[in-house]
C-alpha positions in Angstrom: 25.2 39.7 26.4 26.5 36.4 27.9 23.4 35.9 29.3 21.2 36.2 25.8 24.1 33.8 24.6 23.8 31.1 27.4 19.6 31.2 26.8 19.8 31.1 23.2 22.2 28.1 23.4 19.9 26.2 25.8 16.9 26.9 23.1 19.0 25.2 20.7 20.4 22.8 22.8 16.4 21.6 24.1 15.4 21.6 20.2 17.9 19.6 19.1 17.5 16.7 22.5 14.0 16.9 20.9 14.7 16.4 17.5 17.1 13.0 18.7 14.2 12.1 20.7 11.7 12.4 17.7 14.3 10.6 15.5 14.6 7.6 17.8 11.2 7.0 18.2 10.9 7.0 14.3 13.5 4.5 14.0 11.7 2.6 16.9 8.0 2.4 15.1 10.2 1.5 11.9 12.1 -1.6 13.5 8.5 -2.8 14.8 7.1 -2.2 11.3 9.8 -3.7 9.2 9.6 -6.6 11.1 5.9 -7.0 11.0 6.0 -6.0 7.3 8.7 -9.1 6.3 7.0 -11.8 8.0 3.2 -11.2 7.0 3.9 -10.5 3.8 6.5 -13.8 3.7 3.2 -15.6 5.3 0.9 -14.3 2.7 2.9 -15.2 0.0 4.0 -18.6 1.3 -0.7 -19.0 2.1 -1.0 -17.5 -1.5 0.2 -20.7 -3.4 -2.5 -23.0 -1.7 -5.4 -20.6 -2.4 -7.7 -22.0 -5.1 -10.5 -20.0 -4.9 -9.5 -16.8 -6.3 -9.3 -15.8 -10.1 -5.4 -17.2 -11.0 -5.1 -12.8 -12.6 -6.2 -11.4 -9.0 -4.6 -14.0 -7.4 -1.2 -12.6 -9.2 -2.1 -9.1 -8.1 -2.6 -10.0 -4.6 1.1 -11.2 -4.9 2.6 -8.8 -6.7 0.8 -6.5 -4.1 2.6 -8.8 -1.0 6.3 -8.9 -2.6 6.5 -4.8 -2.6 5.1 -4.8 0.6 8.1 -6.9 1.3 9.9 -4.9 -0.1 8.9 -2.2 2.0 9.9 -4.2 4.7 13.4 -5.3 4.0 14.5 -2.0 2.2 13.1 1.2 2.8 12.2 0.8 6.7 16.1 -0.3 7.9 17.6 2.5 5.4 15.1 4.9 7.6 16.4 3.1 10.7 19.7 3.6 10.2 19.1 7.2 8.4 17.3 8.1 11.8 20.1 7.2 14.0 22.5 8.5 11.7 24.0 5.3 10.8 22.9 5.8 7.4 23.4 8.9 5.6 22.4 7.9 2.2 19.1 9.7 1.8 18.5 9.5 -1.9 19.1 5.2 -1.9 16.3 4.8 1.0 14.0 7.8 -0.9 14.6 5.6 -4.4 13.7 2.5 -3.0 10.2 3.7 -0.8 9.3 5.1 -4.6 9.5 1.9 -6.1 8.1 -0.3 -3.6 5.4 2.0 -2.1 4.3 2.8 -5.7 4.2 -0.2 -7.1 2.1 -1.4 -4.1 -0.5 1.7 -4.4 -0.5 1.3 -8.1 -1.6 -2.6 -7.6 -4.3 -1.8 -5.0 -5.9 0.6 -7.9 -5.6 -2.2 -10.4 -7.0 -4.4 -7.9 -9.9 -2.3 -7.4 -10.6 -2.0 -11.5 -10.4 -5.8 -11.3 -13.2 -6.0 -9.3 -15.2 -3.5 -11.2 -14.5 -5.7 -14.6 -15.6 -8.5 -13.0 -18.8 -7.5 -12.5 -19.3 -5.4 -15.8 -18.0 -8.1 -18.2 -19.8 -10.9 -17.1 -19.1 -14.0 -19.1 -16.3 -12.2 -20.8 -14.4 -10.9 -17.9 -12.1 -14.2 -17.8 -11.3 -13.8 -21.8 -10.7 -9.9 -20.5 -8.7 -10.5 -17.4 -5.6 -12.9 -18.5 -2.5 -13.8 -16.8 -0.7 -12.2 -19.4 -2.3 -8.8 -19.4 -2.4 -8.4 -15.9 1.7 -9.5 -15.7 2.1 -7.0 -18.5 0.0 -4.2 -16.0 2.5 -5.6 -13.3 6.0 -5.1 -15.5 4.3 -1.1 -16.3 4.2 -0.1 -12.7 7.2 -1.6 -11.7 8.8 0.5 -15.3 6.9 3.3 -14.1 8.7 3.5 -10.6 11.6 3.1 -12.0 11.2 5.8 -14.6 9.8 8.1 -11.4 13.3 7.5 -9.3 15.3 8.7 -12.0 13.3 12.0 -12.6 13.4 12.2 -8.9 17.1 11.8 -8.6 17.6 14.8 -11.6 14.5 16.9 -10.5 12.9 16.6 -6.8 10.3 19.1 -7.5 9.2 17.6 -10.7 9.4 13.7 -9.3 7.3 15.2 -6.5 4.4 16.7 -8.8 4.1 13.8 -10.7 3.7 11.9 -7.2 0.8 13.9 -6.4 -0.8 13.5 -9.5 -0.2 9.9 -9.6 -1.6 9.2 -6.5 -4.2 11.3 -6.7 -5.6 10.2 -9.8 -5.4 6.7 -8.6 -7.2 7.9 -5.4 -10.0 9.0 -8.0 -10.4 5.6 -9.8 -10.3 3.4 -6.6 -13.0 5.9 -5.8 -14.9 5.5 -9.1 -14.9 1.7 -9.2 -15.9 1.0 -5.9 -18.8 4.0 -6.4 -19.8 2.1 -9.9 -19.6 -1.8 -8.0 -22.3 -0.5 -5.1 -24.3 1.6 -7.5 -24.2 -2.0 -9.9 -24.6 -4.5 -7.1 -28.2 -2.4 -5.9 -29.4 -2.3 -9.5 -28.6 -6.1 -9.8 -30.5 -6.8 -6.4 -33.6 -4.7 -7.3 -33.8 -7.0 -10.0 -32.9 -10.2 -9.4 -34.0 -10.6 -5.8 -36.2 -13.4 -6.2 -34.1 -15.0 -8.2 -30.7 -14.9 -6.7 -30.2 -18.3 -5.3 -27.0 -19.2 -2.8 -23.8 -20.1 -4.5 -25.1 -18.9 -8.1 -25.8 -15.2 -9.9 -25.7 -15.5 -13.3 -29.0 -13.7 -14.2 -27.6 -10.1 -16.0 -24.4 -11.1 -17.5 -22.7 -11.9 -13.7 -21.2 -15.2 -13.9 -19.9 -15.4 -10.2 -20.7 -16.2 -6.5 -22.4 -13.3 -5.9 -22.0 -13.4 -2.0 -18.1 -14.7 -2.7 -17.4 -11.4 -5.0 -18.8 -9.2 -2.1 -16.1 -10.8 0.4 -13.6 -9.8 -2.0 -15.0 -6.3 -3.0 -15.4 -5.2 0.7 -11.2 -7.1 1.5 -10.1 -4.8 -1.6 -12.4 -1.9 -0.3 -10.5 -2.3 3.3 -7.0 -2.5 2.0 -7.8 0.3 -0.6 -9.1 2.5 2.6 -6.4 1.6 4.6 -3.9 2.6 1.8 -5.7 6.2 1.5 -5.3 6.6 5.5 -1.4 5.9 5.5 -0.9 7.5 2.3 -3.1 11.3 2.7 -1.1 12.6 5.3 2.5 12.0 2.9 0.1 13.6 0.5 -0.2 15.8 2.2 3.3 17.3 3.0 4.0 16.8 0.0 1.5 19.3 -1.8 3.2 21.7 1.6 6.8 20.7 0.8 6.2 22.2 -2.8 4.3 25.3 -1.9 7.1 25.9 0.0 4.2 27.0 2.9 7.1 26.1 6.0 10.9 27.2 6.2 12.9 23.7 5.6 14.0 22.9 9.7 14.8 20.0 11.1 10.9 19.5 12.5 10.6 19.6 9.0 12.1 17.4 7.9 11.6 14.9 11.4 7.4 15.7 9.9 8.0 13.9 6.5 9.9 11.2 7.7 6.7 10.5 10.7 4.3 10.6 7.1 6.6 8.4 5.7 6.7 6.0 8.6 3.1 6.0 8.4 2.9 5.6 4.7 5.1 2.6 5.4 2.4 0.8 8.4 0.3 0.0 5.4 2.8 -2.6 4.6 2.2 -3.9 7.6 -1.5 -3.9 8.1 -2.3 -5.1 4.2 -1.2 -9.3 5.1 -3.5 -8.5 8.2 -6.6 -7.2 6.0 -6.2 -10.9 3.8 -6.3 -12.9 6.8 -9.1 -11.6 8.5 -11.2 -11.2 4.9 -10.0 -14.4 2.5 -10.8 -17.0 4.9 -8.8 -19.9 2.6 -5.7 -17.9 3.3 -6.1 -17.3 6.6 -6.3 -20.9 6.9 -3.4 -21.4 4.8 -1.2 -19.2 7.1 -2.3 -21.0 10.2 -1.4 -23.8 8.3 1.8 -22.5 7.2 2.6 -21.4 11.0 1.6 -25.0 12.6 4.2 -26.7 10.0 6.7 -24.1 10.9 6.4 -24.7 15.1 6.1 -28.0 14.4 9.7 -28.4 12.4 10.7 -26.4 14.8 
């Protein structure tokens, strides 16, 4: 009897080392990622105001899109920090504030994608379309909208959580439309128009823009919007699990959503990447902004 007493206290003894192992290294990738998160975004928003050439509406996107992922950064990643080395016990503040920032960030790479697919639909009349104040009023909805989510979430978790997965999947499904409309478009423009398209102007079928320009930008939106569905599938994910209810609720568990949401959170991270390597006026900005800062310093 001792003896199945001594085992089954070294089984638990093992899984919990392993559960404070798994913790710290999730509060390890989080310190890396908050950091990285902070300063690119800072550095994309800082490069943002001295980049002329994109449309002033997706230029307002792109930085409403780099303040939550700040957000992300100085918020949601510490609180996990500090939940995972139980320094922070607070679970509901650090799940309230990934809500908000991570959703208005996903709901702004959607918009961003419709953007695009306006631009090269309207024509002409996509700048009358596409104003500054329309788009700041799509802004001030999904920040609303997040806000209106973490207070269902805080009265009902398993309703919050369905309306999660249908939000993000039916955003999933018009990122996926657009960008299937803008390829299917762009072939049917260059069947046409091939002889006629000339460097630096495509205005022949109602498509007033640099066509060569708007495909830079399609395929930047295109990489952020892919690297948003690899970070965010796998928090999907558990959450369609969580709600089915499919595992018991156990501390690997539990250690499993908070590695999704880790990951969920690296697209914060790798989105001020994706604008540097793909908007080469910001990418020079940033090195700009860098050189300045060294050279104060």
């Amino acid at each position: 009897m001792a003896n199945v007493t001594e085992g089954g206290n070294s089984t638990f003894c093992k899984t919990r080392s392993s559960l404070e192992i798994a913790g710290i290294m999730i509060a390890a990738v989080n310190i890396l990622l908050s950091i990285t998160a902070s300063l690119g975004n800072i550095l994309i928003l800082i490069g943002l105001r001295n980049v002329s050439s994109l449309h002033p509406p997706t230029k307002l996107m792109f930085q409403c899109l780099a303040i939550a992922d700040l957000g992300v950064g100085l918020i949601p990643q510490p609180q996990m920090v500090f939940k995972q080395l139980n320094v922070y016990k607070h679970v509901d503040s650090s799940g309230a504030f990934g809500i908000i920032f991570c959703g208005v960030s996903f709901f702004t790479v959607t918009a961003l994608s419709v953007d695009r697919l306006l631009a090269l639909l309207l024509g002409l009349r996509y700048r009358h379309v596409v104003t500054l104040r329309r788009v700041r009023a799509v802004i001030a909805c999904s920040w609303f909208t997040t806000f209106l989510l973490v207070l269902v979430w805080k009265l009902r978790r398993n309703t919050a959580n369905i309306i999660i997965i249908i939000l993000i999947t039916l955003s999933l499904i018009i990122s996926l439309f657009s960008y299937t409309r803008i390829v299917l478009r762009l072939r049917h423009y260059q069947s046409r128009v091939q002889d006629n398209v000339q460097q630096g102007q495509a205005n022949i079928g109602g498509i007033p823009l640099n066509l060569e320009r708007y495909k830079r930008t399609v395929v930047s939106i295109a990489l952020v919007q892919l690297a948003l569905v690899i970070c965010y599938v796998p928090f999907l994910s558990f959450l369609i699990v969580e709600h089915l209810n499919v595992f018991p609720r156990t501390g690997s568990l539990y250690h499993l959503r908070d590695s999704t949401a880790t990951l969920l959170f690296l697209n914060s991270s790798l989105n001020p990447f994706l604008y540097c390597w793909r908007i080469k006026e910001l990418r020079q900005a940033v090195k700009a902004t860098i050189k300045r800062f060294c050279t104060c310093q």
